[in-house]
C-alpha positions as a Markdown table, in Angstrom:
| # | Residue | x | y | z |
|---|---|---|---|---|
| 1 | Unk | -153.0 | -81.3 | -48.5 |
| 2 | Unk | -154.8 | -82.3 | -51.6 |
| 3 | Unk | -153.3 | -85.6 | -53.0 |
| 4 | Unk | -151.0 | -84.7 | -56.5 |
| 5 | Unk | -152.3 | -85.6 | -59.9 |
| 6 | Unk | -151.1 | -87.8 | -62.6 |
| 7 | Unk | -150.9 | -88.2 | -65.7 |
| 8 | Unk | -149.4 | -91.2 | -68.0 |
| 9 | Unk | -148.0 | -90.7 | -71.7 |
| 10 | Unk | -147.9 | -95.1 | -73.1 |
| 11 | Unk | -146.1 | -94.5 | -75.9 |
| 12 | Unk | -147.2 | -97.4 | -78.8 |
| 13 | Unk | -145.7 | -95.7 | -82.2 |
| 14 | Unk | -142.6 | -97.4 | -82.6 |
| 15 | Unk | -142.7 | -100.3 | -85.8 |
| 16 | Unk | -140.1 | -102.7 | -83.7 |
| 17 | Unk | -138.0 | -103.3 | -86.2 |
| 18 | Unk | -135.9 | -105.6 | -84.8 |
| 19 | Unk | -138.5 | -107.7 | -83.6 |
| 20 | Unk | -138.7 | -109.0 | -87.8 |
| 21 | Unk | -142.4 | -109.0 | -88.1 |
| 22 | Unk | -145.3 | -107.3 | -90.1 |
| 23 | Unk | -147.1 | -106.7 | -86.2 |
| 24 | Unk | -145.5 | -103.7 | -84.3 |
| 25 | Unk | -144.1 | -105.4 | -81.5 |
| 26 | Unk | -146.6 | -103.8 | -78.7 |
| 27 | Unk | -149.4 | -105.1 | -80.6 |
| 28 | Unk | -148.1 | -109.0 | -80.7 |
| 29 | Unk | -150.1 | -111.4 | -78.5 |
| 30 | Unk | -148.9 | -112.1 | -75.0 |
| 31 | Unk | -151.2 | -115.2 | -73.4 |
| 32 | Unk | -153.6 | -113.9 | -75.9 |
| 33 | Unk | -153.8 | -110.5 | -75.3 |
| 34 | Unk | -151.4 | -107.2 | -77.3 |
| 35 | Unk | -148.8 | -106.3 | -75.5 |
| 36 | Unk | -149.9 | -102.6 | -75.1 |
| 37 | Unk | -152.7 | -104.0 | -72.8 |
| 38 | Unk | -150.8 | -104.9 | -69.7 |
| 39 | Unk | -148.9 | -101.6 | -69.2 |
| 40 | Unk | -152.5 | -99.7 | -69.7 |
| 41 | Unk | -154.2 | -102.1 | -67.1 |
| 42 | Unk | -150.8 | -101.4 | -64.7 |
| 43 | Unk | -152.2 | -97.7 | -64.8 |
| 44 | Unk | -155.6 | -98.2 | -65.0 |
| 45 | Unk | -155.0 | -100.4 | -61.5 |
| 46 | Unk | -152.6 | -97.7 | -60.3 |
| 47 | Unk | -152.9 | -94.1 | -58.7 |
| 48 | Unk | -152.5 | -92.3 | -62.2 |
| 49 | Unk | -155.8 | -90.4 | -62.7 |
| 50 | Unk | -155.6 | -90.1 | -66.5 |
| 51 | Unk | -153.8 | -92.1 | -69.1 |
| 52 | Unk | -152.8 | -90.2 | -73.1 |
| 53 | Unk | -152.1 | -93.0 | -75.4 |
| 54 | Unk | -149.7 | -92.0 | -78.6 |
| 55 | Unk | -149.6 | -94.6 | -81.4 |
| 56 | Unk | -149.2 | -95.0 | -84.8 |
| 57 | Unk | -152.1 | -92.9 | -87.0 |
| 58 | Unk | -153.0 | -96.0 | -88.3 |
| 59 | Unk | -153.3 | -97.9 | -85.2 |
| 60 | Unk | -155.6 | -95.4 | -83.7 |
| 61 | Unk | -158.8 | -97.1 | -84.2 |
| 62 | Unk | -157.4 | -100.4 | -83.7 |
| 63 | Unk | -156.3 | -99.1 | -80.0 |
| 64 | Unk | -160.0 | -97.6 | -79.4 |
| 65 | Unk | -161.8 | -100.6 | -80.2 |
| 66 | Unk | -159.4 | -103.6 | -79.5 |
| 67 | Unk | -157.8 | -102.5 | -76.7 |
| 68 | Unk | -159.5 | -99.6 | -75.0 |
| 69 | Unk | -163.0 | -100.3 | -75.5 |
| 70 | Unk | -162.5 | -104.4 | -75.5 |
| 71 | Unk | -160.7 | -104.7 | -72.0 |
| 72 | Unk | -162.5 | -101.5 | -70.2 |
| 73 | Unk | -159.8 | -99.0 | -69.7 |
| 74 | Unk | -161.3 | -96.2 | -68.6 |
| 75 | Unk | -158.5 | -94.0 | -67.6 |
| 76 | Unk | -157.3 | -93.2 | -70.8 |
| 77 | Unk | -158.7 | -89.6 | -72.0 |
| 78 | Unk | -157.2 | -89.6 | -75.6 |
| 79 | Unk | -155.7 | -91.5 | -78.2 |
| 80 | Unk | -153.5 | -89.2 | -80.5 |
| 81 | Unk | -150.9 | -90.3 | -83.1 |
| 82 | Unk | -147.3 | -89.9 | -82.9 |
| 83 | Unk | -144.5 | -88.7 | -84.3 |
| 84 | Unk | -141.2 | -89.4 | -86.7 |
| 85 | Unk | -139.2 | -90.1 | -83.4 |
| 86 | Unk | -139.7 | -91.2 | -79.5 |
| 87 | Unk | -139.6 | -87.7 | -78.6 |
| 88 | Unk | -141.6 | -86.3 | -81.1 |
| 89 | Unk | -144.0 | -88.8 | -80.0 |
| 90 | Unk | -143.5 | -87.6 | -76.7 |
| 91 | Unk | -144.1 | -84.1 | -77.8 |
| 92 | Unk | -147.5 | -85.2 | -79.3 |
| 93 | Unk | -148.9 | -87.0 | -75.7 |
| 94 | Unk | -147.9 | -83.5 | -73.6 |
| 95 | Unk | -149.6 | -81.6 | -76.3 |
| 96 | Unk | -152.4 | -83.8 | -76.0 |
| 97 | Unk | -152.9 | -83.2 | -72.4 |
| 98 | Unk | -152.6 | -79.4 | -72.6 |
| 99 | Unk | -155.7 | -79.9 | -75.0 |
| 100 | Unk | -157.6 | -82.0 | -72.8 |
| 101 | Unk | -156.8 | -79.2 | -70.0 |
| 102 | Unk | -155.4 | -82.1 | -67.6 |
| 103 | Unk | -155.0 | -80.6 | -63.9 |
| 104 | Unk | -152.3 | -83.3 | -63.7 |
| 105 | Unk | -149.0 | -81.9 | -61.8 |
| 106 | Unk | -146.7 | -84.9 | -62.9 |
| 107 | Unk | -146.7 | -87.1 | -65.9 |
| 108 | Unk | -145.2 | -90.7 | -66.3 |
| 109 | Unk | -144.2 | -91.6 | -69.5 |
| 110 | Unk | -143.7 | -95.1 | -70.3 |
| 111 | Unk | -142.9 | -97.2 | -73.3 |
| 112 | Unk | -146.1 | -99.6 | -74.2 |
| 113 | Unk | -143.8 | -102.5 | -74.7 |
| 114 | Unk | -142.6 | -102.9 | -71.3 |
| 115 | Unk | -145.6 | -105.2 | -70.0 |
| 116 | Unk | -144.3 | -105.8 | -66.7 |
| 117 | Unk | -144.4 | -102.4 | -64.9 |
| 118 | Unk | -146.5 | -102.5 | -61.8 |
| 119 | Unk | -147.7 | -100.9 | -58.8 |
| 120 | Unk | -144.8 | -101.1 | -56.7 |
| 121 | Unk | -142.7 | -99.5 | -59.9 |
| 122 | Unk | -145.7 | -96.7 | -60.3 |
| 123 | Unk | -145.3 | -96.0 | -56.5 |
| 124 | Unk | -141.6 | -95.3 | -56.0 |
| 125 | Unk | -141.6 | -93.3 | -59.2 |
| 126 | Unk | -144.5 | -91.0 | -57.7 |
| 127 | Unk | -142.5 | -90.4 | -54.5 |
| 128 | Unk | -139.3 | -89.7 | -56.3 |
| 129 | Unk | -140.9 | -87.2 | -58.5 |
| 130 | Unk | -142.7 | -85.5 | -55.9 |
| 131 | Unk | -138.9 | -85.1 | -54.1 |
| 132 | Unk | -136.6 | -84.2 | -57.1 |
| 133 | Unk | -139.0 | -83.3 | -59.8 |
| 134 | Unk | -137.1 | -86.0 | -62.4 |
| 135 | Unk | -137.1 | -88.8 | -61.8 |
| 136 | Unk | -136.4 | -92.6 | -64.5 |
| 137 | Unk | -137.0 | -96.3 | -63.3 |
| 138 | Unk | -134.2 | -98.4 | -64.3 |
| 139 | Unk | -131.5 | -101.2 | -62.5 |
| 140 | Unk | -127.8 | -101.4 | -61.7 |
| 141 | Unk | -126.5 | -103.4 | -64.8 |
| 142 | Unk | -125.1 | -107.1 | -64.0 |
| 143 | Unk | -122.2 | -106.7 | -66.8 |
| 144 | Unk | -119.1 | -105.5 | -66.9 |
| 145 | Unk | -119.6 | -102.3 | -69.7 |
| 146 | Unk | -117.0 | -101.6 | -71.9 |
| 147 | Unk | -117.0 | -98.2 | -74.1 |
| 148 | Unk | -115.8 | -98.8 | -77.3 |
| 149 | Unk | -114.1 | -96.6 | -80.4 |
| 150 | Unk | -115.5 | -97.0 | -84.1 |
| 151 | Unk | -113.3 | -99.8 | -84.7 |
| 152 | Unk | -114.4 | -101.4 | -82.1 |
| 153 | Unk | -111.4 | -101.4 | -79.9 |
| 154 | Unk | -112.8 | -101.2 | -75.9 |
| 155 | Unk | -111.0 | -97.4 | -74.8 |
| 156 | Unk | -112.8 | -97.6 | -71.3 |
| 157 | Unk | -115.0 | -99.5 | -68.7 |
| 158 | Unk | -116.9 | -97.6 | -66.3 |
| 159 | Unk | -117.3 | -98.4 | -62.5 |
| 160 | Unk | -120.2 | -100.9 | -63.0 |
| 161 | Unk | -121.6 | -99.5 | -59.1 |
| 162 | Unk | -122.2 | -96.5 | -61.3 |
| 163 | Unk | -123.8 | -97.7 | -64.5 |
| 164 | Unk | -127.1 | -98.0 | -64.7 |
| 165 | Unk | -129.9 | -99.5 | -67.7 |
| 166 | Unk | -132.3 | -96.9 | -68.2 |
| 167 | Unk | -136.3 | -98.2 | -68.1 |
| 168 | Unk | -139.8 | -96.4 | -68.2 |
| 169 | Unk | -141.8 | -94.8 | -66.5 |
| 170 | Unk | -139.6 | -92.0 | -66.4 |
| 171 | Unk | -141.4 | -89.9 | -64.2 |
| 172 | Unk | -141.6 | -85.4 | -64.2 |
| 173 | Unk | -143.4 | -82.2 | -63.2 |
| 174 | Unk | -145.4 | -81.4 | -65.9 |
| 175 | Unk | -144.6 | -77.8 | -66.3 |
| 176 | Unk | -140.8 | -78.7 | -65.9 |
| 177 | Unk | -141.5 | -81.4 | -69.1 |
| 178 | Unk | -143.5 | -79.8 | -71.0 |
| 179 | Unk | -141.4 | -76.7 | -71.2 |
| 180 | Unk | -138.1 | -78.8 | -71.9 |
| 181 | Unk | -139.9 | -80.3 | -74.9 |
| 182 | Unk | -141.2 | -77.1 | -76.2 |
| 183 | Unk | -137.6 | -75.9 | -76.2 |
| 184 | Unk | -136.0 | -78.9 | -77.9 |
| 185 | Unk | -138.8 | -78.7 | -80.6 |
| 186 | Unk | -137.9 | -75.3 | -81.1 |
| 187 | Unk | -134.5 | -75.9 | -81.4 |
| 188 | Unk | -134.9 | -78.8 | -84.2 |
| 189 | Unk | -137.5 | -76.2 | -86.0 |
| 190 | Unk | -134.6 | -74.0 | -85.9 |
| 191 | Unk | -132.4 | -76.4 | -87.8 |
| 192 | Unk | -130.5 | -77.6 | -84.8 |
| 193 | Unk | -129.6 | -81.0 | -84.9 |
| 194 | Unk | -131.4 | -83.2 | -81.9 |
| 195 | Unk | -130.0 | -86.6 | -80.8 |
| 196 | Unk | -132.1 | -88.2 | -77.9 |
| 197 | Unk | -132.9 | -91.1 | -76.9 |
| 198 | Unk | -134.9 | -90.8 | -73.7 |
| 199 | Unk | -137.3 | -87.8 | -71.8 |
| 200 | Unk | -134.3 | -87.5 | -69.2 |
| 201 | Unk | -131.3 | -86.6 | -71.5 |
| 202 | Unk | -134.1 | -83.7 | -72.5 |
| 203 | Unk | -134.0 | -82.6 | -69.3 |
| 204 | Unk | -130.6 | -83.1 | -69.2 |
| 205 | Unk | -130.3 | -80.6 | -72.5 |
| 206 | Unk | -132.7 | -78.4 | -71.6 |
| 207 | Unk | -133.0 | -77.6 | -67.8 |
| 208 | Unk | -130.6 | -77.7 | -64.6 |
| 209 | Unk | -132.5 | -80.4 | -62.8 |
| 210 | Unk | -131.0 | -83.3 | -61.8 |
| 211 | Unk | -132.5 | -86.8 | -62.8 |
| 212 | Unk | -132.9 | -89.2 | -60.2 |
| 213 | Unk | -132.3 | -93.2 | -60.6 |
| 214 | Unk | -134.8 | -94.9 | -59.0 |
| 215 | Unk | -135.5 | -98.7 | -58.9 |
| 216 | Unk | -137.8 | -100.9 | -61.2 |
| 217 | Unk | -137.4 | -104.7 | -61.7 |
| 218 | Unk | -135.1 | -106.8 | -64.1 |
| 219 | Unk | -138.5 | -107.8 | -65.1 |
| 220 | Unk | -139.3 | -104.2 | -66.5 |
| 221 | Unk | -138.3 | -105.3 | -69.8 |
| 222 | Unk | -139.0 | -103.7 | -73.1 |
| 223 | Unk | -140.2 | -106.5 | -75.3 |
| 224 | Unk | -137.5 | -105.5 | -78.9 |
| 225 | Unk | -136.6 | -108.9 | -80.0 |
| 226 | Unk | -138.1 | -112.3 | -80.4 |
| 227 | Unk | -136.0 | -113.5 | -78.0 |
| 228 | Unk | -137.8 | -111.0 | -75.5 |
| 229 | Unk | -141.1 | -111.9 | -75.9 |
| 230 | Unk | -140.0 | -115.6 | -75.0 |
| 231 | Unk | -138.5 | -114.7 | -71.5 |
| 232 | Unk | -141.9 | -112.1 | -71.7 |
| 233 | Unk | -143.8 | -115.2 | -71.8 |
| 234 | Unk | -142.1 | -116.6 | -69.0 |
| 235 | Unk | -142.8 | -113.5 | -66.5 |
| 236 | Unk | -146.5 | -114.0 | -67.7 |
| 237 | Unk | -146.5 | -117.9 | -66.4 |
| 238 | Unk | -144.9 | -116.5 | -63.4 |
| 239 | Unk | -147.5 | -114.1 | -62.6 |
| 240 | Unk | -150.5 | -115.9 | -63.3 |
| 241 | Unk | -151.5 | -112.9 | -66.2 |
């Protein structure tokens, strides 16, 4: 049997915010090199055949030549910009690979400011994908959770054995995907209101499948805050990047 194909979607359109600089937080220097670049090497080092990067229009020639073209990644097949929100950015790197006529049969889509993904990450995601067709890295949370009202009064806490934090890659069969997104686009062109936050509450919306949890690393952080890209700089000393 003919190994399956993959594709990634590194998503690097977001502004970051909360991060309170005039850099976009995947482009910031980490031992001297953007952010961005560490989750494309993880793929370029990986088993994913093809990478789509999705940025910010004005960030697409920066990408080519500082990031792509500097460091050698060859894996990535095109560098498209994204949209208004995650998802339409999302939408963007599918449509992308339906252009570049990918024979990919799952796609991994991960956020460009998580640095720390790795092979051992990549791998489990590809053999829970291959087994339940959805599939999203993350970790059991450490905290007690409380659900709170809009005062802010605490109404509930969950069982923490159930509650997970939600990272990337979250991991799908492409045709499964790329049909949820064309429906939830659809919907919003509509005039439907869409609230979502990650690729599996589309599925979640938009198909029966079931998403399945599986395991990535406390150190599968998104770098958001200033404070994140101190403990970032920490996992870098630690692994020797």
């Amino acid at each position: 049997m003919a190994k399956p194909k993959y594709a990634a979607i590194v998503l690097s359109a977001g502004r970051g915010k909360r991060m309170n600089s005039t850099v976009p937080k995947q482009y910031l220097l980490l031992n001297g090199k953007p952010v961005l670049y560490y989750s494309l090497l993880a793929f370029e080092k990986s088993m994913v055949d093809e990478i789509i990067l999705v940025t910010g229009k004005e960030e697409v020639s920066y990408c080519q030549k500082e990031i792509i073209e500097k460091y050698n990644i060859k894996k990535v097949k095109a560098i498209v910009s994204g949209g208004k929100e995650r998802y339409h950015s999302v939408f963007c790197g599918l449509q992308a690979l339906e252009k570049e006529e990918s024979t990919a049969q799952y796609v991994m889509i991960h956020d460009g400011a998580r640095p720390f993904i790795d092979d051992a990450i990549i791998e489990r995601c590809a053999q829970g994908v291959e087994k339940y067709k959805a599939c999203v890295a993350g970790m059991p949370v450490k905290d007690t959770i409380k659900i709170a009202d809009e005062d802010l009064f605490a109404v509930q806490t969950p069982n923490r054995s159930n509650v997970w934090m939600v990272q990337t890659p979250q991991t799908f069969e492409r045709t499964m995907i790329w049909d949820a997104y064309k429906t939830i686009i659809a919907e919003e062109q509509s005039g439907k209101t869409i609230s979502v936050t990650d690729d599996a509450m589309v599925v979640e919306k938009m198909t029966d499948y079931k998403v399945k949890m599986i395991l990535g690393s406390y150190e599968n952080i998104k770098i958001t805050t200033p404070e994140d890209l101190q403990i970032a700089q920490l996992f870098c000393d630690k692994r020797q990047y």
